[in-house]
VMD Tcl script that draws the C-alpha trace (Angstrom):
set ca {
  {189.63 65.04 -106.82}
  {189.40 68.86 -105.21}
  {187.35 67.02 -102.81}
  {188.71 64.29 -101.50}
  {192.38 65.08 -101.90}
  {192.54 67.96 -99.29}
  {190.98 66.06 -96.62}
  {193.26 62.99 -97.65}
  {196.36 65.45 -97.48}
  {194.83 66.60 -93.94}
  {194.00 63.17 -92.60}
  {197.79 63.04 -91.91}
  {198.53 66.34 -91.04}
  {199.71 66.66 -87.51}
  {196.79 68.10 -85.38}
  {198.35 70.19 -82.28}
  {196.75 69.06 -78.95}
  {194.94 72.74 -78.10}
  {193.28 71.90 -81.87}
  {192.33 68.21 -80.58}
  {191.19 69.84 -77.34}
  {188.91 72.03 -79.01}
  {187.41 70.18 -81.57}
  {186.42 67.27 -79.23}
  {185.01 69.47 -77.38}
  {183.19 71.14 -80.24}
  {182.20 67.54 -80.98}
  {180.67 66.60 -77.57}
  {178.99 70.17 -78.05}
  {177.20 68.84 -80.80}
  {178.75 70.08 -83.83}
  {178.92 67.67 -86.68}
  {182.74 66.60 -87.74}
  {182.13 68.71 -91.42}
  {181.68 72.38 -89.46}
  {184.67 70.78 -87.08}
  {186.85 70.31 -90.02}
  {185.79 73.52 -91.58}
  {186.79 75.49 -88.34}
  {189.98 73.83 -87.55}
  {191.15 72.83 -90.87}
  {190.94 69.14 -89.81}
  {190.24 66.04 -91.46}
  {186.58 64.51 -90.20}
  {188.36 61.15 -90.53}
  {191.66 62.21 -88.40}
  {188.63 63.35 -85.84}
  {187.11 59.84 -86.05}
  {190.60 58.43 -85.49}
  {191.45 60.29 -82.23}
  {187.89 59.31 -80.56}
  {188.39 55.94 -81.63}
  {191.80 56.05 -79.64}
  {189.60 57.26 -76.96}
  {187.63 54.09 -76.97}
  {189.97 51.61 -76.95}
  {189.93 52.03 -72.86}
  {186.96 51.12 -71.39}
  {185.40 53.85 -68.95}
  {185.25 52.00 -65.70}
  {188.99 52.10 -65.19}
  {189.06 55.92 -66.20}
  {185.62 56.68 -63.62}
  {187.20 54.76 -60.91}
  {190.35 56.72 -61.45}
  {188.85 59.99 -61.29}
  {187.65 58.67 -57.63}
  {184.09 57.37 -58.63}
  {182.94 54.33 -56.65}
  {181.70 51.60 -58.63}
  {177.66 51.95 -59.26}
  {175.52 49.84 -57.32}
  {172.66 50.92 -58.27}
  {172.28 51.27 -62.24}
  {170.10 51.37 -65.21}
  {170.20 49.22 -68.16}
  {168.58 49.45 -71.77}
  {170.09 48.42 -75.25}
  {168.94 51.21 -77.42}
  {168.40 50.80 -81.57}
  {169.92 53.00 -83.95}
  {171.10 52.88 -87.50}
  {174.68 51.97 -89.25}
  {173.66 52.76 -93.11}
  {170.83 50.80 -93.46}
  {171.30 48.14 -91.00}
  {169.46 48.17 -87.21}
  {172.05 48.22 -84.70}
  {171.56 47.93 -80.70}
  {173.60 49.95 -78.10}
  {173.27 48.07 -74.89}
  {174.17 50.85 -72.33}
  {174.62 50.98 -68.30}
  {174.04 54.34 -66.48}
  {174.35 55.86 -62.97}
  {173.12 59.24 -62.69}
  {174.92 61.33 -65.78}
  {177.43 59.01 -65.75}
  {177.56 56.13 -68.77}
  {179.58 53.08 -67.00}
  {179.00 51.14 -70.10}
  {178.08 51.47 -74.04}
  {178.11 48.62 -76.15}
  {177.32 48.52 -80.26}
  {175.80 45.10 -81.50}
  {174.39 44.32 -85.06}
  {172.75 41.58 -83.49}
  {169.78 41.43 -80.84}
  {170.41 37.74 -79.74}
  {170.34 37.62 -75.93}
  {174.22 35.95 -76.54}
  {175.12 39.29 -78.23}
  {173.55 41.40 -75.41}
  {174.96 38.97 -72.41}
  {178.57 39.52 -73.72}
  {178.50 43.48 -73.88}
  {177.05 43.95 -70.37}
  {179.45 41.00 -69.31}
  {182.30 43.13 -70.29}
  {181.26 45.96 -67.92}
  {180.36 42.74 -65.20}
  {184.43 41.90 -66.17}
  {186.09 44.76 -65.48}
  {184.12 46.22 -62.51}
  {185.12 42.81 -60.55}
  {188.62 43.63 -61.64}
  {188.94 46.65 -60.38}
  {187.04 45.78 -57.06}
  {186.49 41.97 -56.59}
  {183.73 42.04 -54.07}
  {181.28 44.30 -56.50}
  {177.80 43.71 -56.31}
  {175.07 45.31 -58.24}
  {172.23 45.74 -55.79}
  {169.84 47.18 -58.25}
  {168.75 47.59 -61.68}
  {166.15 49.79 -63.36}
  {164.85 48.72 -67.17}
  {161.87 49.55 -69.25}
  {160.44 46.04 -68.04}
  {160.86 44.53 -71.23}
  {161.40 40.24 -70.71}
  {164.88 39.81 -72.81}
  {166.62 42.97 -70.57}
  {165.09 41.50 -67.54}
  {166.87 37.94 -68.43}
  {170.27 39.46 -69.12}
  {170.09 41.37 -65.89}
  {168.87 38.11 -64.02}
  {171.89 36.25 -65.32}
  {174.58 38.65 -64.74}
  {173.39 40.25 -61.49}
  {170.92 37.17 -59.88}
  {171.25 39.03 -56.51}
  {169.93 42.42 -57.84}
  {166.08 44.37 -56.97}
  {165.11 44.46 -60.72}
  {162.72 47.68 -61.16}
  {160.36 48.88 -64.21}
  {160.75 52.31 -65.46}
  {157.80 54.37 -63.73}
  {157.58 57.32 -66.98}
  {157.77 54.23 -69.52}
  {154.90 52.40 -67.53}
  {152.92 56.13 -68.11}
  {153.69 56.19 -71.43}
  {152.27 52.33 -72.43}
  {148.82 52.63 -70.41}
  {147.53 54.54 -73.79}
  {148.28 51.31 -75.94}
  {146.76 49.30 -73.64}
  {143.70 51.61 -74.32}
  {142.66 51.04 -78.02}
  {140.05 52.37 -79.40}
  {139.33 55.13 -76.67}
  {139.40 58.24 -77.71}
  {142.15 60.11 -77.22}
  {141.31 62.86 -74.77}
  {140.18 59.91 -72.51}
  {143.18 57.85 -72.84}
  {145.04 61.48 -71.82}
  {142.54 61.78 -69.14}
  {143.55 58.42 -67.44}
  {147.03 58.17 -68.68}
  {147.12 62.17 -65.91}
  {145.33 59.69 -63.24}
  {147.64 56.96 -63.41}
  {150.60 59.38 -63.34}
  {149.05 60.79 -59.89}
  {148.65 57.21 -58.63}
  {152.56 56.77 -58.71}
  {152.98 60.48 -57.72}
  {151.32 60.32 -54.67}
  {152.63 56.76 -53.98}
  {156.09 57.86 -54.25}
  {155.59 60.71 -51.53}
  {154.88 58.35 -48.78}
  {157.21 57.72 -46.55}
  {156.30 54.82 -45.29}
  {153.93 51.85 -46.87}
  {154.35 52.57 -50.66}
  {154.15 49.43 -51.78}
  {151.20 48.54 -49.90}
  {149.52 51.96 -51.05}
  {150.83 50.90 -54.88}
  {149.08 47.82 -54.80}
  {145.60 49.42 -53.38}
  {145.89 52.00 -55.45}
  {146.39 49.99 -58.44}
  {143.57 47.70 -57.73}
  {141.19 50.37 -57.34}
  {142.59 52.15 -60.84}
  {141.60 48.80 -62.69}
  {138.38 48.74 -60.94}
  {137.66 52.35 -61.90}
  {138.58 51.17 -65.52}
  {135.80 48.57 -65.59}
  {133.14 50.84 -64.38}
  {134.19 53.88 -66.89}
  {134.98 52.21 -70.37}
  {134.37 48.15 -70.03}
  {135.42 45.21 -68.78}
  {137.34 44.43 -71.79}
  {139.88 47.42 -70.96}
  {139.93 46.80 -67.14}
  {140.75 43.27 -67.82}
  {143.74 44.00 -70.21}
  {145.18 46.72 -67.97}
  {144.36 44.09 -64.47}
  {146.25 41.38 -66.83}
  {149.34 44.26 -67.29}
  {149.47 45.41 -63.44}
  {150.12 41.76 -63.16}
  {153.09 41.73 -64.99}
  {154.74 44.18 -64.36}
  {154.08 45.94 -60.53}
  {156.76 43.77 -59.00}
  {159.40 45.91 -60.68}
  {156.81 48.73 -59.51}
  {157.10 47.97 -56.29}
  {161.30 47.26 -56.29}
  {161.64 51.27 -57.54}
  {159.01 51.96 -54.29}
  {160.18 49.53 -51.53}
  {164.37 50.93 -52.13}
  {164.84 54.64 -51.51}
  {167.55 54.25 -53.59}
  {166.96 52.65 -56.84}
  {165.91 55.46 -59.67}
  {162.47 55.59 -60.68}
  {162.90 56.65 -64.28}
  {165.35 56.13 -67.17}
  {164.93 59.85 -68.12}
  {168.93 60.34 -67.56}
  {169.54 56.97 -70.12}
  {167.42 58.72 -72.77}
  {169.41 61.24 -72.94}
  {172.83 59.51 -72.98}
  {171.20 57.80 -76.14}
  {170.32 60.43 -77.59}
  {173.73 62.28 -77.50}
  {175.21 59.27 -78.80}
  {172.96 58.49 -81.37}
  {173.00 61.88 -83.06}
  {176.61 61.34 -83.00}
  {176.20 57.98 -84.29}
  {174.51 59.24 -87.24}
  {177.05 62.07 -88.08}
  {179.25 59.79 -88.83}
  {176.91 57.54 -90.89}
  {179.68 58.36 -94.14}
  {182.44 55.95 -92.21}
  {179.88 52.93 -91.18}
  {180.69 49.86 -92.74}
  {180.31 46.57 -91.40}
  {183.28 45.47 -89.38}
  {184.26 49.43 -88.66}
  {185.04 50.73 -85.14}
  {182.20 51.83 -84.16}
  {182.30 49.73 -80.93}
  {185.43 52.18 -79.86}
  {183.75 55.53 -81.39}
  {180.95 55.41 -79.28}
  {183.33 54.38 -76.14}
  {185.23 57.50 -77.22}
  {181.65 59.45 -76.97}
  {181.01 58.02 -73.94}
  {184.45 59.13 -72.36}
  {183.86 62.67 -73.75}
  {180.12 62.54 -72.48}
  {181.75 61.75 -68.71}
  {184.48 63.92 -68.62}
  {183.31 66.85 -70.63}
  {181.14 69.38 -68.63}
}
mol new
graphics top color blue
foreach p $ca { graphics top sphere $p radius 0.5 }
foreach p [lrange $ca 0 end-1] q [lrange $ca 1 end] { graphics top cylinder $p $q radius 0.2 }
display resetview
């Protein structure tokens, strides 16, 4: 009872707007809503409330109305994270710093995933009719490749470069690990060195690849030069796409981190999951604070 009655008296106590200021704030700084409420005498749950009432407006309208253009060029990846013990997915859309979309799905059905980034498809074209997406960046995996097929058919799909550095090593079992280190270095100053061309880098990828696979055979067997030829295959046409346009990104460094911001604000409030919650419009509250909020 001298628990939870204070912070039920305080949940309706009116909360002055230099108080909200500063505790959202505090929030996006990455204090947890307990030390907020301890500071500012607040209720964590009147907290959750007024970022909620953030959320219930999507960000495009509020980015285009602070004078951003739409994004034509974008990255896309639907994230995992936890509500209690469940696995939950955040399908999020990025441009630069900028989060243009962050959906929350307890499901990982490619209906479930279509209908969040559909919602950012939705009310882009309402806001500018003619929108096109002219390029998308993913980690290359074959369900966010779909979605982005169906929804944008006319977009240069591209594979994260850093996440293709970071799977060579699995593709590597059973090498010891200084020599997977040793050719996971190479491989990043294959695409290093491709990407400071200015002129033929797709051509120079593709040699350059080849000759990587070959080098592979000769060095540690044809079993492993085989299963990394068999995974160039697959993937280096969304290789080339982040070489051949100047302006697609090359890495979904600045999408980590918008996940990771959210999700350690995700689990903060792990005491007020519960299936059916709003956690769809918390996070879009997050979002709004993680755009806005220097």
């Amino acid at each position: 009872m001298f628990t939870v009655l204070p912070h039920f008296v305080l949940r309706y106590r009116r909360m002055s707007p230099d108080v909200a200021r500063q505790v959202l704030i505090a929030t996006h700084g990455g204090l947890s809503l307990e030390w907020c409420a301890v500071i500012w005498n607040i209720s964590p749950m009147a907290l959750y409330r007024v970022i909620c009432a953030f959320g219930q407006q999507h960000v495009v309208p509020v980015l285009t109305r602070c004078g951003l253009p739409l994004p034509t060029y974008i990255l896309a990846d639907e994230k995992h994270s936890r509500c209690l013990t469940a696995r939950v997915y955040l399908p999020t859309i990025v441009r630069g710093r900028v989060i243009w979309h962050v959906g929350y799905s307890a499901s990982k059905s490619a209906a479930a995933f279509t209908e969040s980034y559909g919602a950012f498809q939705r009310i882009a074209l309402q806001q500018e009719p003619a929108y096109q997406v002219r390029g998308v960046l993913t980690d290359g995996f074959d369900s966010t490749i779909q979605r982005m097929q169906t929804l944008f058919p006319r977009a240069r799909l591209g594979f994260c470069l850093r996440h293709a550095l970071n799977k060579l090593p699995d593709k590597l079992i059973g090498l010891a690990a200084p020599l997977r280190k040793g050719l996971r270095s190479t491989f990043h100053s294959l695409f290093h060195r491709c990407r400071q061309r200015t002129s033929l880098r797709v051509v120079a990828l593709g040699q350059r690849l080849c000759r990587f696979a070959q080098h592979l055979t000769t060095t540690v067997g044809e079993e492993h030069g085989e299963r990394v030829r068999h995974w160039f295959e697959t993937k280096k046409a969304g290789w080339y796409a982040v070489l051949a346009d100047p302006q697609m990104p090359a890495m979904s460094t600045v999408l980590d981190q918008a996940h990771n911001a959210l999700d350690r604000k995700l689990f903060m409030m792990k005491g007020f999951h519960h299936p059916g919650g709003s956690q769809g419009a918390f996070l879009m509250g997050l979002a709004h604070l993680y755009n806005l909020v220097p």
